[in-house]
C-alpha positions as CSV (number, residue, x, y, z in Angstrom):
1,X,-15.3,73.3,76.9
2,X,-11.5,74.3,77.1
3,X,-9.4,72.5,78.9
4,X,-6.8,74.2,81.0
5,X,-3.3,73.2,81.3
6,X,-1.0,72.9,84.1
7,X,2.2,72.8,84.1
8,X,6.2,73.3,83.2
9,X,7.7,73.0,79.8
10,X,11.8,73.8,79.9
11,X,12.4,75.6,76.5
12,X,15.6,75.3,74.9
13,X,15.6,79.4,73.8
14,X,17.8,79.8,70.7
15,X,20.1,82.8,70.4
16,X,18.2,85.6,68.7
17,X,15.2,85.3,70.3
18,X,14.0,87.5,73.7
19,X,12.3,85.2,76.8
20,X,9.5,87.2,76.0
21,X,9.0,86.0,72.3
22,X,9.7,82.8,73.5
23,X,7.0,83.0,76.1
24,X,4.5,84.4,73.4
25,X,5.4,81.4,70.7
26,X,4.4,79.2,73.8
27,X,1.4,80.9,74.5
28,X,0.1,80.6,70.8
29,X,1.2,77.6,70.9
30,X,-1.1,76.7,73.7
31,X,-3.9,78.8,72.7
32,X,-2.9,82.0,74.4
33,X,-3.5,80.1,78.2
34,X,-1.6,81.8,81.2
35,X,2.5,81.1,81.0
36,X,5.0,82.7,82.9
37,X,8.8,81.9,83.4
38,X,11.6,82.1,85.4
39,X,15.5,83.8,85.1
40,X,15.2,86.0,81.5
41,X,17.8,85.0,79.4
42,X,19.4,87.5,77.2
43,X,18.8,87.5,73.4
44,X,22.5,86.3,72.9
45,X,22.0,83.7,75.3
46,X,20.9,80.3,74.9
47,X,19.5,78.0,77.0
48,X,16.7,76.6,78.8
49,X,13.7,78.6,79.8
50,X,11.4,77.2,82.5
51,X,8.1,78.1,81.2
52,X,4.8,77.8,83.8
53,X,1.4,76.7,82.5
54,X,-1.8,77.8,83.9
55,X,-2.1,77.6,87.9
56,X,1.4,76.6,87.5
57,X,2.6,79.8,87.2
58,X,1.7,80.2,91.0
59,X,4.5,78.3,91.9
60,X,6.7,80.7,89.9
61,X,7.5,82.4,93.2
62,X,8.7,79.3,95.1
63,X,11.7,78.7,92.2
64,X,12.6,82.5,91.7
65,X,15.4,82.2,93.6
66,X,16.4,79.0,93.2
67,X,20.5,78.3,92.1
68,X,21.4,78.2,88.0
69,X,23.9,76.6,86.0
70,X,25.8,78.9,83.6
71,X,28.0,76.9,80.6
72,X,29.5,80.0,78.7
73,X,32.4,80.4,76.0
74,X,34.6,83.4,76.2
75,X,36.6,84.7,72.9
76,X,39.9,86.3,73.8
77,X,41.1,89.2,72.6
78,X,38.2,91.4,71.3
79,X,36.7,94.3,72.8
80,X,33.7,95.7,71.7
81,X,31.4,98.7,71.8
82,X,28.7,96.2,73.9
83,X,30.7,93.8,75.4
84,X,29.4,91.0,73.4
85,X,29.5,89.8,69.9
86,X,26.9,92.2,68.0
87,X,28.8,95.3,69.2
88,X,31.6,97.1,67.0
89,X,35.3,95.8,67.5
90,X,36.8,98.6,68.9
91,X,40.3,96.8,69.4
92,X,42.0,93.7,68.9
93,X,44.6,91.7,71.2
94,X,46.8,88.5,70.2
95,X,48.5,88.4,74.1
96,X,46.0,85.5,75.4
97,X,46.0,84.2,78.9
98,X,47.5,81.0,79.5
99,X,45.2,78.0,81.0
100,X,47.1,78.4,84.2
101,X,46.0,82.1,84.4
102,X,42.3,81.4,83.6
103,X,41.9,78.7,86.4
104,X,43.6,80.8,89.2
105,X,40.8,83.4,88.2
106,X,38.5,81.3,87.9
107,X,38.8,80.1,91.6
108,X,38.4,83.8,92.8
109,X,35.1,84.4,91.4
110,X,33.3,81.4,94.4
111,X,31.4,82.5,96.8
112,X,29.6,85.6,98.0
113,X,30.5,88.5,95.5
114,X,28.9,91.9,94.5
115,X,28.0,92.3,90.9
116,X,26.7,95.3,88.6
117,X,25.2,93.7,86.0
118,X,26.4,94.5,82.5
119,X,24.9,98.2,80.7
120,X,23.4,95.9,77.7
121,X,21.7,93.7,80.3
122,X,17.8,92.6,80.4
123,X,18.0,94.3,83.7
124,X,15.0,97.1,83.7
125,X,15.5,100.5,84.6
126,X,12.3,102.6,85.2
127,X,10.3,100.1,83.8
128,X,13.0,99.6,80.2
129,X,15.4,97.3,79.4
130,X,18.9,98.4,80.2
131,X,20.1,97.0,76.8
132,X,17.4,99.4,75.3
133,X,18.9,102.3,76.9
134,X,22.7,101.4,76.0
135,X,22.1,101.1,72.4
136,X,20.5,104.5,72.6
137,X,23.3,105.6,74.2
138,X,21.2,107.0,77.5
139,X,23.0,107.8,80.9
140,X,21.8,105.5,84.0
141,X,23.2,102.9,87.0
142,X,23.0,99.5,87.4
143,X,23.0,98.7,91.4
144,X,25.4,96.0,91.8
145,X,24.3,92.7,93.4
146,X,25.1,90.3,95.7
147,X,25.6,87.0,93.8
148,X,26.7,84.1,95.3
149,X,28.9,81.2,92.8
150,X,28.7,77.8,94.7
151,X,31.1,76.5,91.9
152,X,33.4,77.1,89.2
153,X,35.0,75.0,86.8
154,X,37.3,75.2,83.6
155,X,35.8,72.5,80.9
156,X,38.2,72.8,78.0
157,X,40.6,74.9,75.6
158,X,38.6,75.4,72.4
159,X,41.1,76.7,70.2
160,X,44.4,79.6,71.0
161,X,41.5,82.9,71.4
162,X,38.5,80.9,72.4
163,X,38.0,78.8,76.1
């Protein structure tokens, strides 16, 4: 008789790797039993994935909306063809924004703010990734969002182009 599982394992999803490969390495893993998770992190993102097991993944709908922490680094400087590090450089800038700058910026991004997610986003479009369609270099909208930041903090200077 197979035993069923229950339960949540938090994933720490390396960069590379989709939520939905990570969900399937799980599922093998566990002998291919019902998983689900919450909040798709990009393939350039890292971080943990809550993962539900079994009739866990009924409570999937309770946590949906529940509040995230976000830890990110930002290189200054750089533009590229997809906003992130696996696109083209398309130009370089030396002028970098003093500490000052970044923390009275910072401060303006609390609260209740409207967002339109990014063109090489996981957001789906008519059923595809949005990333999918950017690389192929297809026309289409993203509806912005309201998002709400309940906080916003400046952790350290990690060298002259990177905070």
């Amino acid at each position: 008789m197979k035993k069923s599982l229950i339960g949540w394992i938090f994933l720490d999803k390396p960069i590379g790797m989709s939520s939905n490969l990570a969900l399937q390495k799980v599922r093998n893993i566990y002998e291919n039993c019902k998983a689900g998770y919450i909040g798709t992190l990009d393939p350039l993102a890292s971080g943990f994935l809550p993962i539900a097991l079994g009739k866990a993944t009924k409570t999937i709908k309770y946590l949906e909306n529940s509040s995230k922490e976000y830890v990110f680094t930002v290189q200054w400087g750089l533009k590229t063809t997809t906003g992130d590090f696996e696109g083209e450089i398309i130009s370089k800038n030396k002028q970098y924004p003093r500490i000052s700058s970044i923390k009275r910026i910072i401060k303006s991004f609390s609260g209740e703010i409207f967002q339109t997610p990014h063109r090489f986003s996981s957001k789906k479009i008519n059923g595809v990734r949005a990333y999918k369609l950017a690389r192929k270099k297809k026309k289409f909208e993203l509806k912005k969002k309201s998002i709400n930041i309940y906080k916003t903090k400046f952790l350290r200077k990690l060298s002259e182009d990177k905070t």
